[in-house]
C-alpha positions as CSV (number, residue, x, y, z in Angstrom):
1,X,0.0,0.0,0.0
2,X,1.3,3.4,-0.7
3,X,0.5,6.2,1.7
4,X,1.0,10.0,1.1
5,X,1.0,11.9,4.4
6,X,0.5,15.6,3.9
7,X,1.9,18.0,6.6
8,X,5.2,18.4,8.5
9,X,5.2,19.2,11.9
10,X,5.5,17.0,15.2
11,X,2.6,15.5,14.8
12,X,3.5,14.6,11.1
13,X,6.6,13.2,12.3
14,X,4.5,11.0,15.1
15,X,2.3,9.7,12.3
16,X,5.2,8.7,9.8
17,X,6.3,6.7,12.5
18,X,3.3,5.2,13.4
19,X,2.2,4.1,9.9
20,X,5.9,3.0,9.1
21,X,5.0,0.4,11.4
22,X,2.4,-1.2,9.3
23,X,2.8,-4.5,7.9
24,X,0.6,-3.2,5.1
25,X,2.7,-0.1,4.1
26,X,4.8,-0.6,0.8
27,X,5.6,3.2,0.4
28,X,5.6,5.8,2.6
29,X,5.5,9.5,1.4
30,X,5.9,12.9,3.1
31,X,4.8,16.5,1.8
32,X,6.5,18.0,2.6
33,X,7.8,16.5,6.1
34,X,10.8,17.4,8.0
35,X,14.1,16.4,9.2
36,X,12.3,13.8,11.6
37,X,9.6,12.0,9.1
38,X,12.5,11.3,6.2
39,X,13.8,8.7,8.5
40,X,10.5,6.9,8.1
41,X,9.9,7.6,4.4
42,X,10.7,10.4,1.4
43,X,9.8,13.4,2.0
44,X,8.8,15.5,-1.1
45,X,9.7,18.8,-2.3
46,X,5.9,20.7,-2.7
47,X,4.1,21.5,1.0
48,X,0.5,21.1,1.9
49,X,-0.6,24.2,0.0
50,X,0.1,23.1,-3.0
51,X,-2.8,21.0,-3.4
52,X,-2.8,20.5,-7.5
53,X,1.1,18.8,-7.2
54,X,-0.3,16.8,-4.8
55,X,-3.2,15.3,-6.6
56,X,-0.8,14.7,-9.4
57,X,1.6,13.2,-7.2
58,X,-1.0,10.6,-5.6
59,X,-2.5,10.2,-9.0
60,X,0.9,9.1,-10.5
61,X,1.8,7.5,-7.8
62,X,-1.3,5.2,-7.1
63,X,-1.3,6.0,-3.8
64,X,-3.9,4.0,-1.6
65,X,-5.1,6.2,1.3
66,X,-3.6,10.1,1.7
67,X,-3.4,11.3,5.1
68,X,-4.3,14.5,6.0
69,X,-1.9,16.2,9.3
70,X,-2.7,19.6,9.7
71,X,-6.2,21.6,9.7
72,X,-5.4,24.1,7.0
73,X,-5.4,21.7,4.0
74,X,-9.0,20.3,5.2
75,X,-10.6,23.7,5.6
76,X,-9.2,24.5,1.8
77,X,-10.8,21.5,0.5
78,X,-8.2,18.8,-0.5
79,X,-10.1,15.9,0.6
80,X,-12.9,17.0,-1.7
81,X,-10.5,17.6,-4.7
82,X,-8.9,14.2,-4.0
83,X,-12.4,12.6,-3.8
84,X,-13.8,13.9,-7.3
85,X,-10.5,12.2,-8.6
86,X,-11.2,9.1,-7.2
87,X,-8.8,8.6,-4.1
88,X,-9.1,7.6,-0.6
89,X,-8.5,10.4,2.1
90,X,-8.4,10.2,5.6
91,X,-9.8,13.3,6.6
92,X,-13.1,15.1,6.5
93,X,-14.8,17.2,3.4
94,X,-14.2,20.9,3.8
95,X,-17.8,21.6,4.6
96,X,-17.1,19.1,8.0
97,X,-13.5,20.8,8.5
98,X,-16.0,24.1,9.3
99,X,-16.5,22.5,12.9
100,X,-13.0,23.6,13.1
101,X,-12.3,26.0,10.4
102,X,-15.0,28.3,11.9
103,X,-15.8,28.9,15.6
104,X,-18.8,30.6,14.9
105,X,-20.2,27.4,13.0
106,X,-19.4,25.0,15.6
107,X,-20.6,26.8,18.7
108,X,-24.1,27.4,16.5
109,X,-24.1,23.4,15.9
110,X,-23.3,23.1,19.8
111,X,-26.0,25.2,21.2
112,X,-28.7,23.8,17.9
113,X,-27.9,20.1,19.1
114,X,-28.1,20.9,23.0
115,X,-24.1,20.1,23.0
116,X,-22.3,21.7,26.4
117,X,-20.4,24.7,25.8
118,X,-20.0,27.5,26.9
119,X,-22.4,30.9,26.5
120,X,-21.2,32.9,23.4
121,X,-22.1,35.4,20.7
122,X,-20.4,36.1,17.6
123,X,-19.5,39.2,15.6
124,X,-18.4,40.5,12.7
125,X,-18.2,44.6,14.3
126,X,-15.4,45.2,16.4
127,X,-18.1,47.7,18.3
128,X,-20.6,45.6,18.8
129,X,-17.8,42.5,20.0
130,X,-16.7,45.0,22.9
131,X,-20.1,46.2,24.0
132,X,-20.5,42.5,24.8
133,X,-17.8,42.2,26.6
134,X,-18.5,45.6,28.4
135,X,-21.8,43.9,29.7
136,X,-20.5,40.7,30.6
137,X,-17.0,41.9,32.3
138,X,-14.0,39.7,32.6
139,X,-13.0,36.7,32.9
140,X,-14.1,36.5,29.5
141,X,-12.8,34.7,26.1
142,X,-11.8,35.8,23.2
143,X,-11.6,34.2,20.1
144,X,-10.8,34.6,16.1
145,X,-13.3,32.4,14.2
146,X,-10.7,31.1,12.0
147,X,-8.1,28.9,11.8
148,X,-5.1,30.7,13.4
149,X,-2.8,27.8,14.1
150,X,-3.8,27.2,17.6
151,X,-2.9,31.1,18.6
152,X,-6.3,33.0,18.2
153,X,-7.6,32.3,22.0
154,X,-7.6,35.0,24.0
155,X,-8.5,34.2,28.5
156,X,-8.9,37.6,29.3
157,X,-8.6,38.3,32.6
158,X,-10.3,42.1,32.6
159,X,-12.5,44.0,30.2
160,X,-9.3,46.2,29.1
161,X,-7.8,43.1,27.9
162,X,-10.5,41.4,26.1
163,X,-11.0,44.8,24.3
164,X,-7.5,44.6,23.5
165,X,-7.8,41.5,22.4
166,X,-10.7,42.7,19.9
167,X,-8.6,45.4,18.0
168,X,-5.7,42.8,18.1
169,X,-7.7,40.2,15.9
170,X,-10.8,42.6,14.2
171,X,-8.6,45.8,13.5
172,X,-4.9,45.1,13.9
173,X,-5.9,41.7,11.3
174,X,-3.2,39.9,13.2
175,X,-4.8,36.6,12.0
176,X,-5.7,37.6,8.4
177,X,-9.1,37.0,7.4
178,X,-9.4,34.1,10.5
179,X,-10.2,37.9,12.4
180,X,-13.0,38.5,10.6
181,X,-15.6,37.3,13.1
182,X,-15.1,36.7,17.1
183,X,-16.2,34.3,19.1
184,X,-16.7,35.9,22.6
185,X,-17.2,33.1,25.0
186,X,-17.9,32.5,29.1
187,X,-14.4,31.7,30.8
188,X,-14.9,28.3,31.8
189,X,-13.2,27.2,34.8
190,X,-11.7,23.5,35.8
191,X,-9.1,21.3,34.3
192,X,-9.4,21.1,30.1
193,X,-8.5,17.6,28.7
194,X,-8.4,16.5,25.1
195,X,-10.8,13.0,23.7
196,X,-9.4,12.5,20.0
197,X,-11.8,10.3,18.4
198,X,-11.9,8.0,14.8
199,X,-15.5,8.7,13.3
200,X,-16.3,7.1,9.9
201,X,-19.8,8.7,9.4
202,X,-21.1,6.2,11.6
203,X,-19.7,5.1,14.1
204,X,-17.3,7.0,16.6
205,X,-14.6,5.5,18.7
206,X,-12.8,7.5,21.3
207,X,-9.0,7.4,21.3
208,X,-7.5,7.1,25.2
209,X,-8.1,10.9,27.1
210,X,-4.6,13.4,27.1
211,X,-4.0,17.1,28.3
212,X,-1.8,19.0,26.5
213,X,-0.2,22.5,28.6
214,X,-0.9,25.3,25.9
215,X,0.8,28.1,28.2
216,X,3.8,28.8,27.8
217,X,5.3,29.0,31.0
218,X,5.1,27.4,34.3
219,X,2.0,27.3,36.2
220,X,0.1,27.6,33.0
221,X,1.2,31.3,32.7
222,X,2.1,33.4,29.4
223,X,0.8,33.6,26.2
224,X,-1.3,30.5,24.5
225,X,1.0,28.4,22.6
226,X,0.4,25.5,20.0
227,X,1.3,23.4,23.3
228,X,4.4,23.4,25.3
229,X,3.7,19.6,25.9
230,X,1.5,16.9,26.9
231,X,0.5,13.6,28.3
232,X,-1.8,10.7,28.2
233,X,-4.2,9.1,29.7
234,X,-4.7,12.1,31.4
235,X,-6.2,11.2,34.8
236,X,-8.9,13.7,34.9
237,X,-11.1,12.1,32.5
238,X,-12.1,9.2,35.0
239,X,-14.2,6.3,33.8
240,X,-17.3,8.2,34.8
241,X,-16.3,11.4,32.8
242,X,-15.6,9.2,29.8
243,X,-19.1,7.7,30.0
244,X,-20.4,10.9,30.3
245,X,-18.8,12.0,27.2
246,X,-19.8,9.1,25.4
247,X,-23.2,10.1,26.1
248,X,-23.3,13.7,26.6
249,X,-21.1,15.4,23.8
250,X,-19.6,12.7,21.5
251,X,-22.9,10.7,20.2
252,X,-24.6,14.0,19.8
253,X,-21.8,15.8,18.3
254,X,-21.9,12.9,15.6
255,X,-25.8,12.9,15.4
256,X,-25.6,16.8,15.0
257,X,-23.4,16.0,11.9
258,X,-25.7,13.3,10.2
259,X,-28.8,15.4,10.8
260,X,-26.8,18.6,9.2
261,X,-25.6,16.3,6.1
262,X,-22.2,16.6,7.0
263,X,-20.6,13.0,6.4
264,X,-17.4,13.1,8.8
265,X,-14.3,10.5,7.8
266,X,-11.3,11.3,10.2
267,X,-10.6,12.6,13.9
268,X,-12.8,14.7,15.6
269,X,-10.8,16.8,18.5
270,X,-12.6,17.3,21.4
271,X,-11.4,20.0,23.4
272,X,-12.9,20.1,26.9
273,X,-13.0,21.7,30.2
274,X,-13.9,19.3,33.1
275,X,-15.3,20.6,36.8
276,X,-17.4,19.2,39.6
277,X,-17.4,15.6,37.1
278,X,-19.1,17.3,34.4
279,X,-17.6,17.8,30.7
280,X,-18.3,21.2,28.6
281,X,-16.7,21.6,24.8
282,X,-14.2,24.2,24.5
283,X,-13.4,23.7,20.5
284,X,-13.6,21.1,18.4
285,X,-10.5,20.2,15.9
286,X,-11.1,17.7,12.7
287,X,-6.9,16.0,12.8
288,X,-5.2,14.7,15.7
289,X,-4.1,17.7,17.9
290,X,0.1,18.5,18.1
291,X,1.5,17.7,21.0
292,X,-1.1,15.1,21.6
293,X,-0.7,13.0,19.2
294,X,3.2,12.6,20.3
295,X,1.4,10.9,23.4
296,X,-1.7,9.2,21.8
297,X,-0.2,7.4,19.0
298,X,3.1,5.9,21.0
299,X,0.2,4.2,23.4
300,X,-1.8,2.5,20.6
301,X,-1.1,-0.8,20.0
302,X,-3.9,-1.7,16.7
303,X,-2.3,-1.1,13.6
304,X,-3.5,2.5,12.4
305,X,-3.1,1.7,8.8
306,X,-5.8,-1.0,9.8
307,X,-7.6,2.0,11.3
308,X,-7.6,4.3,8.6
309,X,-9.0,2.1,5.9
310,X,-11.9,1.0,8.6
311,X,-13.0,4.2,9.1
312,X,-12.6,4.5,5.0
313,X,-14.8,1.5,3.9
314,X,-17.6,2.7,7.0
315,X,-16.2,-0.6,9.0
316,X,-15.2,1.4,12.5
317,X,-17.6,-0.9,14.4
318,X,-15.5,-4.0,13.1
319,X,-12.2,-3.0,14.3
320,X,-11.0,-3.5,18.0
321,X,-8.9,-0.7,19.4
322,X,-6.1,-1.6,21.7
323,X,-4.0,0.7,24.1
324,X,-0.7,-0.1,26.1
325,X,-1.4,-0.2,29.2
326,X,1.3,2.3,30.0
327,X,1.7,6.1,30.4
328,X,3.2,8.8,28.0
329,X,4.6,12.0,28.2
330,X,6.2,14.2,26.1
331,X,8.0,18.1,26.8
332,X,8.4,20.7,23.7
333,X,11.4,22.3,23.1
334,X,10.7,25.8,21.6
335,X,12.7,28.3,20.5
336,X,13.5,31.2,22.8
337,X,10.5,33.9,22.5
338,X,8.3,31.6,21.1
339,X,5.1,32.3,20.8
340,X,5.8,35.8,19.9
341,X,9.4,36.5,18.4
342,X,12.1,34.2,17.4
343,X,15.0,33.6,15.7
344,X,15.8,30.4,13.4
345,X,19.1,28.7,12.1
346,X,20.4,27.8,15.4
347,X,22.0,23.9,15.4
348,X,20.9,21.3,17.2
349,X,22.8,18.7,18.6
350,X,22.0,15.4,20.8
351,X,18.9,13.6,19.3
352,X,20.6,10.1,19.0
353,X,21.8,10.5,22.5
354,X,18.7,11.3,23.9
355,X,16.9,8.2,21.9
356,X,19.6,5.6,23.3
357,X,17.5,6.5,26.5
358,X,14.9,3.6,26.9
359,X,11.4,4.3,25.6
360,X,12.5,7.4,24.5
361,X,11.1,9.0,21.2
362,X,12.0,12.3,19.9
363,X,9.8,14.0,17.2
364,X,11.2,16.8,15.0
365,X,8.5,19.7,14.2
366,X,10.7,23.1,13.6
367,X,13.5,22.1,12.0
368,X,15.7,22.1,8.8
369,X,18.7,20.2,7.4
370,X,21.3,22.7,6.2
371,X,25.5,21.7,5.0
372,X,24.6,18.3,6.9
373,X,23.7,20.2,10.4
374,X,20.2,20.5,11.6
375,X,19.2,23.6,12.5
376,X,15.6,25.4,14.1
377,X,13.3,26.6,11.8
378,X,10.1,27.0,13.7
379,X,8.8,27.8,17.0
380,X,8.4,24.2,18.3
381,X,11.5,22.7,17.7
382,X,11.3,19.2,18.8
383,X,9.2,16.9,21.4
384,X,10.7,14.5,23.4
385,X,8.4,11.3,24.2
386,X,8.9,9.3,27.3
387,X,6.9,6.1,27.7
388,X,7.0,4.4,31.1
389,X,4.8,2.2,33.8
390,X,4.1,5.9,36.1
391,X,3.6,9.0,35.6
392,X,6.8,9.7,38.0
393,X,8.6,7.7,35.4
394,X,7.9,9.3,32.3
395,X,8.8,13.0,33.8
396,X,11.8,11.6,35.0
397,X,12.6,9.9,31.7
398,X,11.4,12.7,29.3
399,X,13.5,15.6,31.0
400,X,16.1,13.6,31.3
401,X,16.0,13.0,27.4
402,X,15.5,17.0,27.0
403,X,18.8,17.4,29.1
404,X,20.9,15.6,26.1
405,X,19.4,18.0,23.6
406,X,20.8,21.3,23.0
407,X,20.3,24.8,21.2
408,X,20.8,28.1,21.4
409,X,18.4,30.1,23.8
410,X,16.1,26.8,23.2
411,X,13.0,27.1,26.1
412,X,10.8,24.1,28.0
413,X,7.5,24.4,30.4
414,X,9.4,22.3,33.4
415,X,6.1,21.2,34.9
416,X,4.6,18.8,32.3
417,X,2.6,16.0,33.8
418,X,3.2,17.4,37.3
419,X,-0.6,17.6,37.6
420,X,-1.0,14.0,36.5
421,X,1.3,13.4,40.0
422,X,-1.3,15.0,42.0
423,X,-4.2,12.2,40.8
């Protein structure tokens, strides 16, 4: 079987190596991949944008099933391109991606199907967007509508802010047209945990629970972040929560998405926030979420080739999943100033020495081969994946795989998992 993974971040580099793994993979290919995925299969020269050299590519290639990483292709409609030329794509239609593609959109589906959530209006005038907040006060969320790579949520903490935050994304178009409409949202509080989830239009099957630590410093301060790192199972989804779910948000949320005509091959995200044993939606995402899928997909033991062409062929309800029974945890290493400024081109040195540790994996998301040194070229640099029996044991195992790994001015959260300790 040849498989053409699009996308080429951490999580890319976490699903190469997960679908290398298959007995059933002949050829693996990576657009446009990084440093980290070429050890698991050939990267290729055009990136996700390009979607016509793509189709060409996977036409030419007869490739079997194309796998879709990141949100941004999805929301521009490859799956539906690939589709009218006759190949397989796991991933949703870009009408479904609009449950992540569009804030506004899924928060209407939410409150239409009786989903939990929090209380929200949208806008599309800055004035108007403030007034709310001005009548509500603070806490109080902000979001861009839009895709804005995991950057475009706002917690304000006073009314000044969340104003702020208003002319940031409506009038300073610091996300592009994502800015075009605001979600403003109740602040939620509790503990937020992630459900990933394989849906094939009929059946849904939720993936082992994870948190992933979005601030980006210690004590969950700073500015939101794509995630500083992350963990799995995440203790605060007990089996009571997860039934809950089940019952509560993730049947619905695929019931809400049959009844609106939206059919839904892929992973639905489920982004929640979790107090007094109840589960509300905070976002939904339509791909496996980066850093958790450096945690998720290290646990699963059932091929995910075997997965994939389940949910493909409508045959989810035919295929046991099976987890380790183990924990995992992995830390980001960022570049200094990340999320706001950085600089790139800065070498990297120690990978093999941190993977001779045992059950260590190290994913590559920012970076670049240059005259035979790799160097940064992003904000996330690198995760390093512990797996382990405790959670003690995969701290102690993942920082100490972090300490053999070096670049300039590089920066870590030093409390991943510590919560998970607290259980």
């Amino acid at each position: 079987m040849n498989i053409l993974l699009i996308g080429s971040g951490g999580r890319e580099n976490a699903l190469a190596w997960k679908l290398a793994q298959s007995s059933r993979v002949k050829e693996l290919y990576i657009a446009a991949g990084n440093p980290g995925t070429a050890e698991y299969g050939e990267n290729l020269e055009f990136d996700e944008s390009n979607q016509e050299a793509l189709l060409e590519f996977a036409l030419k290639e007869k490739i079997d099933i194309t796998v879709v990483g990141p949100e941004a292709p999805l929301a521009a409609g490859i799956v539906d391109l690939f589709e009218e030329h006759g190949l397989n794509v796991f991933g949703p239609k870009k009408a479904a991606a609009r449950l992540e593609s569009s804030k506004a959109f899924s928060k209407e589906l939410m409150y239409k199907y009786g989903i939990p959530t929090a209380e929200y209006k949208s806008f599309t005038e800055a004035a108007e967007a403030k007034a709310y907040i001005e009548e509500k006060g603070a806490p109080i969320v902000v979001k861009a509508s839009g895709l804005a790579a995991g950057k475009g949520v706002i917690v304000a903490q006073t009314v000044e802010e969340a104003v702020e935050a208003v002319e940031t994304i409506m009038l300073n178009d610091k996300f592009g047209e994502a800015g075009e409409k605001v979600v403003v949202e109740e602040f939620l509080e509790g503990e937020e945990a992630t459900i990933l989830a394989f849906c094939d239009g009929r059946t849904v099957v939720p993936m082992i629970p994870s948190q992933d630590h979005k601030p980006a410093y210690d004590g969950g301060k700073g500015p939101n972040t794509g995630g500083m790192g992350a963990y799995a199972p995440a203790p605060v989804v007990t089996d009571g929560i997860m039934e809950e779910f089940k019952r509560e948000i993730m049947k619905p949320t695929l019931e809400a998405l049959q009844s609106e005509g939206l059919d839904f091959k892929g992973i639905i995200y489920f982004g929640l926030m979790i107090k007094n044993q109840k589960a509300k939606v905070l976002e939904y995402n339509v791909r496996f979420g980066d850093p958790e899928a450096q945690v998720v997909l290290p646990l699963l033991e059932t091929d995910l080739v075997a997965i994939m062409e389940a949910v493909l062929k409508e045959e989810l309800d035919q295929v046991e999943i099976k987890w380790k029974n183990q924990k995992a945890l992995c830390v980001v290493m960022a570049s200094g100033g990340y999320p706001v400024e950085y600089e790139k081109g800065k070498e990297i040195t120690g990978i093999k020495e941190a993977e001779t540790g045992e059950d260590i994996i190290v994913f590559q998301a920012g970076t670049k081969m240059e005259a035979g040194k790799l160097l940064t070229d992003g904000g996330r640099v690198i995760a390093v994946t512990a797996l382990g029996d405790s959670f003690k044991e995969v701290i102690d195992k993942a920082y100490a795989g972090v300490a053999k790994i070096h670049f300039k001015d590089f920066h870590i959260r030093n409390d991943i998992g510590y919560k998970a300790l607290t259980k």
